[in-house]
C-alpha positions as CSV (number, residue, x, y, z in Angstrom):
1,X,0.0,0.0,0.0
2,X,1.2,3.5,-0.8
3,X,2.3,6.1,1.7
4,X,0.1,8.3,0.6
5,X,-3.0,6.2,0.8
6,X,-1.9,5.0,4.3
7,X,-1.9,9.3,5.6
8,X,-5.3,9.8,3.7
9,X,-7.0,7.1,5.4
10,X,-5.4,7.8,8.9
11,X,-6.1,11.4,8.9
12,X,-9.7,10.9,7.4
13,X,-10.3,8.3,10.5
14,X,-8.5,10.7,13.0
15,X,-10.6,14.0,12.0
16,X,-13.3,12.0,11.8
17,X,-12.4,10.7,15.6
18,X,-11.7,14.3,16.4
19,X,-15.2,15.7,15.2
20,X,-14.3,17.9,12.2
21,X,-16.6,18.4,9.9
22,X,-17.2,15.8,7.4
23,X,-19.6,17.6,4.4
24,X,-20.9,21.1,4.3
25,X,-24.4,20.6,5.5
26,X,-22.7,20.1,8.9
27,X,-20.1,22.8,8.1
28,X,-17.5,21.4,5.6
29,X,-16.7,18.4,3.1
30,X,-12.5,18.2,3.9
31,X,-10.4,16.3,1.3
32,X,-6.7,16.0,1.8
33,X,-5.3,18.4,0.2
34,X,-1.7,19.8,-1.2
35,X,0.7,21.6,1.6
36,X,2.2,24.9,-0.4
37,X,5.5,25.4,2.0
38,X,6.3,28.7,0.2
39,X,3.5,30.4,3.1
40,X,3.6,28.3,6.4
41,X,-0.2,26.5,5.6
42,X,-0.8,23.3,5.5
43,X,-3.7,23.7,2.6
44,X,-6.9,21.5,2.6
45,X,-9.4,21.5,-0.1
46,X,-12.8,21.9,0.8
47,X,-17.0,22.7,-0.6
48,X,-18.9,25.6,-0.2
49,X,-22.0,25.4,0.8
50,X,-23.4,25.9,-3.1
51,X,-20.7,23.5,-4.1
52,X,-18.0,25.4,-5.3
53,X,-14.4,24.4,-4.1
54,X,-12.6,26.1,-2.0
55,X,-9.2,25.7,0.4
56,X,-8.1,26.1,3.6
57,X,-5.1,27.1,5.4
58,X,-4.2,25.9,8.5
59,X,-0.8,27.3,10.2
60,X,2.2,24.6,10.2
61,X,3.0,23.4,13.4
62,X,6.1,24.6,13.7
63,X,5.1,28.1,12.8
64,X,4.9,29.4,16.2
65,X,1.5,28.5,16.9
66,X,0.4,26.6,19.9
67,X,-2.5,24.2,20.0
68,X,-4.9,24.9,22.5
69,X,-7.1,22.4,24.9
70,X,-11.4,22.6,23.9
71,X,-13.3,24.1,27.1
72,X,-16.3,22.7,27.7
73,X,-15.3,19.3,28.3
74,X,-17.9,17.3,30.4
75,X,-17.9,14.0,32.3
76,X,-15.8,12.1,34.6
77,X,-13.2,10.0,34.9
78,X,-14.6,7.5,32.5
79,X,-14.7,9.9,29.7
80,X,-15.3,13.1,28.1
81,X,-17.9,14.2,25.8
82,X,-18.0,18.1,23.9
83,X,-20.7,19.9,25.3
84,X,-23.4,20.7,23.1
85,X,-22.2,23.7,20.9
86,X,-24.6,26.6,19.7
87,X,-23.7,28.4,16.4
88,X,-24.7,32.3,16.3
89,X,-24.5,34.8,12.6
90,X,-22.9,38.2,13.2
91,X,-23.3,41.0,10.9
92,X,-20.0,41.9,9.6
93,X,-19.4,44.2,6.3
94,X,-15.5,43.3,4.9
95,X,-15.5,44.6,0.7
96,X,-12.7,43.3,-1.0
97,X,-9.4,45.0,-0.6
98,X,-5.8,45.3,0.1
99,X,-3.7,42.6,1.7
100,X,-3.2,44.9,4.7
101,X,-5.4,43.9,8.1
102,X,-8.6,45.3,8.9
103,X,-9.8,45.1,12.4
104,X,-12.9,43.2,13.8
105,X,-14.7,44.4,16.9
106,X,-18.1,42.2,16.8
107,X,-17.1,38.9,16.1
108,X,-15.7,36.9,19.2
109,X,-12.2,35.6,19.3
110,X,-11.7,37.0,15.5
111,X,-9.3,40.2,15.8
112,X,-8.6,40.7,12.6
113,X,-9.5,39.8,8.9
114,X,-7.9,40.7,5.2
115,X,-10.5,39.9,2.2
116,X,-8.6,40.7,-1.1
117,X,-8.3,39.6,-4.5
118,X,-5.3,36.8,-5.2
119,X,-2.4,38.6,-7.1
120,X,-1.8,35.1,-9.0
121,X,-4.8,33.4,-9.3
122,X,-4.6,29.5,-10.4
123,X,-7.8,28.5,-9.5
124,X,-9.1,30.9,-6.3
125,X,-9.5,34.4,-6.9
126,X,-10.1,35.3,-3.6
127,X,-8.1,35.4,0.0
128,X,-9.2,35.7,3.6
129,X,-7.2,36.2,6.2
130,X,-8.6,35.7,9.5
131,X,-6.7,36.0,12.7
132,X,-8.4,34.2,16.1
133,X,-7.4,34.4,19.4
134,X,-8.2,32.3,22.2
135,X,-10.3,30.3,20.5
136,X,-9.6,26.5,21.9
137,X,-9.6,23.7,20.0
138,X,-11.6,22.6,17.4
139,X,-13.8,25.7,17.0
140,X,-15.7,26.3,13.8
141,X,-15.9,29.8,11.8
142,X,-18.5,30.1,8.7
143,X,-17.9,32.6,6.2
144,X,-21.0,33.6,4.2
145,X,-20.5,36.1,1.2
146,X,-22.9,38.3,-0.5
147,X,-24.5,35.6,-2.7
148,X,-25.4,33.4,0.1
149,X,-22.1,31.1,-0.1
150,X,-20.6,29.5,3.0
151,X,-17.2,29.0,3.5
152,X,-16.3,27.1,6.6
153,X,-13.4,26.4,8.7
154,X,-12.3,24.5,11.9
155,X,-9.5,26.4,14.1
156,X,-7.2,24.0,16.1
157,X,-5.0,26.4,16.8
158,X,-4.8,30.3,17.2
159,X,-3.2,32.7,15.0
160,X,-3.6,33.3,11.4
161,X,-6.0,31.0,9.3
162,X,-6.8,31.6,5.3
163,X,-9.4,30.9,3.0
164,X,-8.6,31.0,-1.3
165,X,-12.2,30.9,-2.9
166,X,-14.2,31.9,-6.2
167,X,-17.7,33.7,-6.0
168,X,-19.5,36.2,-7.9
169,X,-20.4,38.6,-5.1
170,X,-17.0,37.9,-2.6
171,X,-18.3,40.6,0.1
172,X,-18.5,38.8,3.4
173,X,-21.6,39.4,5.3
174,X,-22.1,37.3,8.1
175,X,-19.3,35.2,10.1
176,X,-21.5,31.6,12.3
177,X,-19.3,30.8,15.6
178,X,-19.9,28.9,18.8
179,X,-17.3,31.3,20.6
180,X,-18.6,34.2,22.9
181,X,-17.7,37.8,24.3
């Protein structure tokens, strides 16, 4: 059996074991995808909610990120189960733009976001750059532009987290979290 095929089915059984999302009605549809080492993500290909691809990119390990422990964690000594999570929209406004960062005030854990348009664009025309803080592990962020498109991702770490996608209407209006104030 090939290497590859050995990692694809041991990380498709370990974030399945972990709880990330498996398809985008329940917030994703992961795939392995490539690692581009020229930017410090480890790139994973994904589906929008209206079925259009896009990728996510998750900070390398040894970028200076450190993982972070999920609160929330109930039950004894016999085991631990994730407490029951509940997703709220907030209202955000980001047009496309420059590269620089933009600061966010209404979203929790999210400081800071970049929405622009990809200087060399193979196949996503689109970046966002979100930065989250204190966000524990395993905590989902869903981006929805201005035609109704969701673009999710799953933070197991904090820092710096980026989003390549295509749409029509690439304004983002509302950003779905579990995280509070």
């Amino acid at each position: 059996m090939r290497y590859s095929t050995i990692f694809t089915t041991v990380f498709l059984a370990l974030t399945s074991a972990l709880g990330m999302p498996q398809n985008i009605a329940q917030a994703d549809q992961l795939a392995i995808g490539t690692s581009d080492a020229s930017n410090g993500f480890h790139w994973v290909d994904a589906m929008s909610k209206n079925g259009r691809p896009f990728r996510i990119g998750y900070p390398k390990a040894n970028s200076g990120h450190i993982l972070t422990e999920r609160s929330g964690l109930a039950g004894g000594a016999g085991g631990s189960t994730l407490e029951t999570r509940e997703f709220k929209w907030y209202s955000v406004d980001w047009p496309v733009g420059d590269s620089s960062w933009k600061e966010v005030t209404n979203v929790p854990q999210l400081t800071k976001y970049a929405l622009y348009e990809n200087s060399q664009p193979r196949i996503y025309t689109y970046v966002l750059h979100v930065y989250l803080t204190n966000t524990g592990w395993g905590t989902t962020y869903t981006f929805e532009d201005q035609e109704g498109d969701e673009y999710a991702l799953t933070a197991f770490t904090n820092g710096q987290h980026s989003i390549d996608f295509n749409s029509d209407a690439p304004r983002i209006k509302r950003v779905k979290t579990d995280q509070e104030f």
